[in-house]
Steps between C-alpha positions, in 0.01 A plus 500: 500500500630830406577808762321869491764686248477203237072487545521913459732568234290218291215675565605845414638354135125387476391825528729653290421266262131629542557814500712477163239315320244726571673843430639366178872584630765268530840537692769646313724184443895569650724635235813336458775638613686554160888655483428791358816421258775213449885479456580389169905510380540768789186743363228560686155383231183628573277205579099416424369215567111494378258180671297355199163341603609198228849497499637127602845617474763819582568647207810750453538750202739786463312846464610717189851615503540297841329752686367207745497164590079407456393152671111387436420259775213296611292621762627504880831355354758547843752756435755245631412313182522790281839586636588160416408480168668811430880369640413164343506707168760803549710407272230558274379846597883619475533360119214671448617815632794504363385529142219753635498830283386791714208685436497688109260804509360511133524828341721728251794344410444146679716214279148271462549127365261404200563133377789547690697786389533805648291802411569842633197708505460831356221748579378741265214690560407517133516115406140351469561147528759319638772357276788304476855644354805414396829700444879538564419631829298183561141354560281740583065495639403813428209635700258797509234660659549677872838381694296391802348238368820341303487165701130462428529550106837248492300206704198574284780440181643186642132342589421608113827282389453241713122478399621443145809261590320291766201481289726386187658259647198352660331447150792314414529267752135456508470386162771236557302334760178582335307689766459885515503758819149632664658823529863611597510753743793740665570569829813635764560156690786472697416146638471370098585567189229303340194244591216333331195403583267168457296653201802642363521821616860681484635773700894646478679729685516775247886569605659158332509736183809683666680152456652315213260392262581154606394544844132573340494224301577259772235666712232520202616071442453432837162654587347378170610155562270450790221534207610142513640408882396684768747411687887498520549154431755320275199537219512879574857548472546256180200688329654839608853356382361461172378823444769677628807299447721831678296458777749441786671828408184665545388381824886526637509892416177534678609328762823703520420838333157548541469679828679802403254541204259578797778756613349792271233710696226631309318673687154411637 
């Protein structure tokens, strides 16, 4: 038989319990007690670590220009095993650091990659379109329109290219396995570069445009060949082998290269 305390704090949880049913409020559940940053080859990161109501596993991505170290991880995960995970996989974290670029504010002048070569942009006021040029003095994207909105009008150019790249290479692939797209559309992922959905659906991060061409064709190969497997099985990769027989070098330079194409700031 229990004593007093035990008999009273039980029955005050009861009537908390009551009492939060009927008002409709719950207790605010104990935030964890996060590090508000990490050591990582002797720098301080910024951490953020983000609980996902579905996520089965931690997660760790490098933000843009290795600005921060972001974790997504399942809910009332213990920050013991968070701190863990993240020494288990340090050595990661400082390989991916060390081939962070910092932070490139878009605007007059900014060296921009296009199918990977450099651009260096050129404002003028005048122009009425934006256009690509070539001289002695080297490649040039000349832009128009007011100077405050020069980040704006070069994303807009990119998503325009990469519409008609992406959306090229896509028809090609497609045809070889004999099913076409539901639509194609663009967006600013950072998490993927490209995904596809049961009924076919494709969506890109508009950015792969500022890589070799080769790196688009991989990435057009690869989502179109789940038209076929939806999956990443040995199927998947033969099929996607065989439309993209380059397709290792592709998915290496993303692997490698492709956070610092999410280096360039844009603006909101």
């Amino acid at each position: 038989m229990g004593n007093g305390k035990g008999r009273s704090f039980a029955a005050g949880r009861m009537i908390e319990s009551i009492l939060e049913r009927w008002s409709g409020r719950k207790r605010a559940a104990p935030t964890p007690a996060w590090p508000a940053s990490v050591s990582i080859a002797d720098r301080a990161v910024p951490l953020e670590v983000r609980e996902h109501p579905t996520a089965r596993r931690i997660v760790m991505r490098l933000a843009p220009g290795g600005t921060a170290l972001r974790l997504t991880v399942p809910r009332k995960t213990p920050p013991r095993i968070v701190l863990a995970f993240l020494e288990r996989h340090r050595s990661w974290a400082e390989e991916r650091l060390a081939g962070a670029t910092g932070r490139i504010v878009v605007g007059a002048g900014t060296c921009l990659p296009l199918r990977g070569e450099p651009w260096r942009i050129l404002h003028d006021p005048s122009a009425r379109s934006a256009r690509l040029e070539r001289d002695e003095s080297g490649n040039a994207l000349r832009l128009g329109g007011d100077g405050a909105h020069l980040a704006r009008r070069a994303a807009d150019f990119l998503k325009r290219e990469a519409r008609r790249d992406l959306q090229a290479a896509v028809d090609r692939h497609a045809g070889a396995v004999g099913l076409g797209p539901r639509s194609l559309a663009l967006k600013d992922t950072v998490s993927r570069w490209g995904s596809c959905t049961v009924d076919r659906r494709l969506a890109f991060s508009w950015r792969v445009v500022m890589a070799p061409p080769f790196v688009l064709d991989y990435l057009a190969a690869h989502e179109v060949a789940h038209f076929r497997e939806m999956n990443h099985g040995p199927a998947f990769w033969a099929l996607c082998r065989e439309l993209c027989p380059d397709m290792d070098r592709g998915r290496q330079w993303l692997k490698r290269e492709g956070a610092s194409l999410h280096a360039y700031d844009f603006g909101a």
